[in-house]
C-alpha positions as a Markdown table, in Angstrom:
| # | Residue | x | y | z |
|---|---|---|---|---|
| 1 | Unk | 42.7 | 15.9 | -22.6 |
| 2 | Unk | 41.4 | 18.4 | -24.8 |
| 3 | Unk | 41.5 | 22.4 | -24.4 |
| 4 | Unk | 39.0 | 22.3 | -22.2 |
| 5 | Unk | 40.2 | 19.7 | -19.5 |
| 6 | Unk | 37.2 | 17.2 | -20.9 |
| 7 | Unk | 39.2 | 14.1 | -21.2 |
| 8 | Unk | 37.2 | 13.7 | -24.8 |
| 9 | Unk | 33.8 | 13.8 | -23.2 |
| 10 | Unk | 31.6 | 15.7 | -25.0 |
| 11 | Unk | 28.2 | 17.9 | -23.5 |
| 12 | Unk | 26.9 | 17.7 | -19.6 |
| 13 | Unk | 26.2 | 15.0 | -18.0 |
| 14 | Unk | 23.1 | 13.6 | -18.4 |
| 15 | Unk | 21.6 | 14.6 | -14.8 |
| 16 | Unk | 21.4 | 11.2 | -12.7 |
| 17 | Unk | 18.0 | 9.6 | -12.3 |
| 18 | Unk | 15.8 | 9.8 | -9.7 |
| 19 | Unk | 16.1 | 6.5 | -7.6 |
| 20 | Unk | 12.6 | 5.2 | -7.3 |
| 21 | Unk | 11.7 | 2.4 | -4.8 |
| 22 | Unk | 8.6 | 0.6 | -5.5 |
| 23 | Unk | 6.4 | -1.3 | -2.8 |
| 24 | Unk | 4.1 | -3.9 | -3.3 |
| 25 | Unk | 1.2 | -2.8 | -1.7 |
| 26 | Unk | -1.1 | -5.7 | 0.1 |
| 27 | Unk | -3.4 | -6.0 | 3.3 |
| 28 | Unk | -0.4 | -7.9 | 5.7 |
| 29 | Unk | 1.2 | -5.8 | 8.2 |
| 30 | Unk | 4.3 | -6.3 | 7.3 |
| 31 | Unk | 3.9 | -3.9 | 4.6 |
| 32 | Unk | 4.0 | -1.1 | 6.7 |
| 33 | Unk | 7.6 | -1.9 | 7.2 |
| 34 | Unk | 8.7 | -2.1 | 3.6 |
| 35 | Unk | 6.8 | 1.2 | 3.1 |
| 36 | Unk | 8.4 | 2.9 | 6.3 |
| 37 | Unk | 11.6 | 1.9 | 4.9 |
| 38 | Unk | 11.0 | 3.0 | 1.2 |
| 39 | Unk | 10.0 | 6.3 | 2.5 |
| 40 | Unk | 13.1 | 7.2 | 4.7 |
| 41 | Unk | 15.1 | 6.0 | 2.0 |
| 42 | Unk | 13.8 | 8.0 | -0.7 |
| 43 | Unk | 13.7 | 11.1 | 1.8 |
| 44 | Unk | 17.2 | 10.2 | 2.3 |
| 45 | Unk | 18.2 | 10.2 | -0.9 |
| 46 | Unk | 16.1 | 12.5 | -3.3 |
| 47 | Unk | 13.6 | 9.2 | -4.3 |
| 48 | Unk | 10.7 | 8.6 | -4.7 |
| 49 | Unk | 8.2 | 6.0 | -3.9 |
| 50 | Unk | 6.5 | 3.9 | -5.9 |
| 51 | Unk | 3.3 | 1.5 | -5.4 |
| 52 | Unk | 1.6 | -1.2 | -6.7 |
| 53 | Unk | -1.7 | -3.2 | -5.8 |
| 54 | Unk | -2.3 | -6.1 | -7.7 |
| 55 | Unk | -6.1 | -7.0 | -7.7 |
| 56 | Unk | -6.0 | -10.5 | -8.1 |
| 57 | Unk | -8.6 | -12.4 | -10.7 |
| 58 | Unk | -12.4 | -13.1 | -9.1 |
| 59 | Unk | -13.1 | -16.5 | -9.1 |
| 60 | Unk | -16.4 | -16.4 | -8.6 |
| 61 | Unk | -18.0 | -16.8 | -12.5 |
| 62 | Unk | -21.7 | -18.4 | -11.6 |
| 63 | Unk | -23.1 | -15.4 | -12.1 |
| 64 | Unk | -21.8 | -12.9 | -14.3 |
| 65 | Unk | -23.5 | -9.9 | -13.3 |
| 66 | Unk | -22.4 | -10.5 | -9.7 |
| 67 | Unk | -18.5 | -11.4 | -10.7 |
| 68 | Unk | -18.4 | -8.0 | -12.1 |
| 69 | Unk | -19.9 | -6.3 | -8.7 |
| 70 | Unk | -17.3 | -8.2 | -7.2 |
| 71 | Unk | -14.8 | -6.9 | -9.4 |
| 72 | Unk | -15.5 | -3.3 | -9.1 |
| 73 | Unk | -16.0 | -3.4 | -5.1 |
| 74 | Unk | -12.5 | -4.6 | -5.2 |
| 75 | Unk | -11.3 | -1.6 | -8.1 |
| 76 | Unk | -12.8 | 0.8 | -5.5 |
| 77 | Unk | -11.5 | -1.1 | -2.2 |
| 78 | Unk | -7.5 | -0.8 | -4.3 |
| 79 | Unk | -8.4 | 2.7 | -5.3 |
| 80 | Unk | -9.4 | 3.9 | -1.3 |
| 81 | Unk | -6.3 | 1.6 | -0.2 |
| 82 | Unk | -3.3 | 3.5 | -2.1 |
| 83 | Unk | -5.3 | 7.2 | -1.8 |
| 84 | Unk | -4.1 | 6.2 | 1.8 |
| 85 | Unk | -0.9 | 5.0 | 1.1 |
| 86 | Unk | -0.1 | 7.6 | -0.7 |
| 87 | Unk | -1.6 | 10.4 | 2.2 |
| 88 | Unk | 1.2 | 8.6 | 4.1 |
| 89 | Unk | 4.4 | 8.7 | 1.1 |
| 90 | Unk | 3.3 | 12.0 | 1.5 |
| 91 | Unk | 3.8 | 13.0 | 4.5 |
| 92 | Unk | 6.7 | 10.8 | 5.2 |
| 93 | Unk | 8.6 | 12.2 | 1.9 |
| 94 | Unk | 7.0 | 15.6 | 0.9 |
| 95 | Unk | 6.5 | 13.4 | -2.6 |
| 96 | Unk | 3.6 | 11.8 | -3.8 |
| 97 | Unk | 4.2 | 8.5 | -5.2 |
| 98 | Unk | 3.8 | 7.2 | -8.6 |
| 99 | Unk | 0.6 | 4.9 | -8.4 |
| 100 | Unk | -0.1 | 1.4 | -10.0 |
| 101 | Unk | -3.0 | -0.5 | -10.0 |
| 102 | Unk | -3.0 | -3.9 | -12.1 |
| 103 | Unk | -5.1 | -7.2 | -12.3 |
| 104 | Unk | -3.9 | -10.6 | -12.3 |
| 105 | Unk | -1.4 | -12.5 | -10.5 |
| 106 | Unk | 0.9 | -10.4 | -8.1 |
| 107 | Unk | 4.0 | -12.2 | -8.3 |
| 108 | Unk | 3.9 | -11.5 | -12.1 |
| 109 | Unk | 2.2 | -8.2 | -12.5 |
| 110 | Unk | 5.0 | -7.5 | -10.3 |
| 111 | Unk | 7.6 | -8.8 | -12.5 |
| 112 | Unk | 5.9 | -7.2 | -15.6 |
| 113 | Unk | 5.7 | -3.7 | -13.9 |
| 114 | Unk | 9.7 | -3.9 | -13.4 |
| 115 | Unk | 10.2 | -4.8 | -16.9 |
| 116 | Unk | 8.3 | -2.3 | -18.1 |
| 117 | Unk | 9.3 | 0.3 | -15.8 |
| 118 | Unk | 13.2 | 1.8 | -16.4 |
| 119 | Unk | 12.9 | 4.4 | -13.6 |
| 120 | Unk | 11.9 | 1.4 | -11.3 |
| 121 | Unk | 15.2 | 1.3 | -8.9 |
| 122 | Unk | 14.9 | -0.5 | -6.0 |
| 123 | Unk | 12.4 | -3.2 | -4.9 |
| 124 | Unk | 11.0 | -3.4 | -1.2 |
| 125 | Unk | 9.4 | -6.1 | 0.2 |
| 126 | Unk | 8.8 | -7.0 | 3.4 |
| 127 | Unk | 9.0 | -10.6 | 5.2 |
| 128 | Unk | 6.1 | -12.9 | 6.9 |
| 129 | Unk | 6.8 | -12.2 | 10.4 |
| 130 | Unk | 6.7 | -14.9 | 13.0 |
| 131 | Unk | 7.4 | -17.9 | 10.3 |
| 132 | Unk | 9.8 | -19.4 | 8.5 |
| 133 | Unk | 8.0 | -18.6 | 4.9 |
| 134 | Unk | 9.2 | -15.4 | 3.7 |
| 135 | Unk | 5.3 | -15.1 | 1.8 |
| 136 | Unk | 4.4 | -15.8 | -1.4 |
| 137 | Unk | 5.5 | -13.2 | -3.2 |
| 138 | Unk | 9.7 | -13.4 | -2.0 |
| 139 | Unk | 9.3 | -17.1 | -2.3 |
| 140 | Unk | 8.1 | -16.8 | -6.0 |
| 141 | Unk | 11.0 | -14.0 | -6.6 |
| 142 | Unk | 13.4 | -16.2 | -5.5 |
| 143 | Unk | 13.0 | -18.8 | -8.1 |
| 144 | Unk | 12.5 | -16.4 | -10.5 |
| 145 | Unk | 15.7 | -14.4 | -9.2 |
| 146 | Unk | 17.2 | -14.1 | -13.0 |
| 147 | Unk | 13.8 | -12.1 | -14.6 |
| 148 | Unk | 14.4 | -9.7 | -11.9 |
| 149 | Unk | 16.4 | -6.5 | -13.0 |
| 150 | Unk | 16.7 | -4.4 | -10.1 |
| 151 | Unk | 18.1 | -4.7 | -6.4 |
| 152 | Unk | 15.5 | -5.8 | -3.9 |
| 153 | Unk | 15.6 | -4.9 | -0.6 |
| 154 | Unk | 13.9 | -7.7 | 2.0 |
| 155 | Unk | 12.8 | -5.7 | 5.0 |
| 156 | Unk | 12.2 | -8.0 | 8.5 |
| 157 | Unk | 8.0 | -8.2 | 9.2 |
| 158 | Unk | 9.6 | -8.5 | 12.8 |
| 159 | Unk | 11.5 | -5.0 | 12.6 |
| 160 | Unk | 9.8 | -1.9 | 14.6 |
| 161 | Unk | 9.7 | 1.3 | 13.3 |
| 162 | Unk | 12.5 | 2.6 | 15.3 |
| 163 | Unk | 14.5 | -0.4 | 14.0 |
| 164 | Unk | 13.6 | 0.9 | 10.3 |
| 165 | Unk | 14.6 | 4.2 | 11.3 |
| 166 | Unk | 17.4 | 3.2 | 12.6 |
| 167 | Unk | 19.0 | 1.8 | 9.6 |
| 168 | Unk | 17.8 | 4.2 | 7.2 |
């Protein structure tokens, strides 16, 4: 140790990071589950919440002019969606949560949001209730389980909200 009891280390501590946990935001309601538990677990711990809505690719292209209506219905549909989502981080967390809106395909805008994203923590998902397919999305992570950098947490589609709150 050195005069000043240090052990060699040299400055503060960088303060630690705020844990974020990001929720991929979609129209099943199992969703509302991941997003329950993200919130009481960023309450819990000083987090924050994170969301993401993927607006996947129009595939209607006879008619450019209407693909392009289509387009920006669904741009203001996303944009109504997480001002409602976030209403709730809100007033679940006392936080409002960092907002992302991408287009393409979700699994991978998903995966690209992580990469690029260092203060992204913790991943939330939640699980097809009632079937033995997790959904898409889980199914897609899990055979791409080595591009993923970050915990994920698979929350039960079945789970009610006092189950949530009960292990959070």
């Amino acid at each position: 140790m050195d005069e000043e009891g240090t052990a060699g280390r040299r400055g503060p501590r960088p303060p630690q990071q705020q844990r974020v946990f990001l929720v991929l935001v979609d129209d099943s309601e199992e969703m509302a589950n991941a997003l329950r538990f993200a919130c009481r677990r960023a309450r819990h711990t000083n987090g924050r919440v994170a969301l993401l809505y993927v607006i996947e690719p129009v595939e209607f292209q006879h008619w450019l002019g209407v693909g392009r209506l289509m387009e920006e219905d669904a741009r203001a549909a996303a944009e109504q969606r997480m001002q409602t989502l976030a209403a709730r981080v809100f007033e679940q967390t006392g936080t409002m949560p960092a907002i992302y809106i991408r287009e393409g395909s979700r699994a991978e805008e998903l995966l690209a949001l992580i990469e690029e994203e260092p203060s992204i923590s913790l991943l939330v998902l939640a699980t097809a209730s009632g079937t033995s397919n997790p959904g898409p999305v889980v199914s897609y992570l899990l055979g791409n389980l080595r591009r993923l950098k970050i915990p994920v947490t698979l929350v039960p589609g079945e789970l009610t909200a006092e189950e949530i709150d009960a292990v959070t």
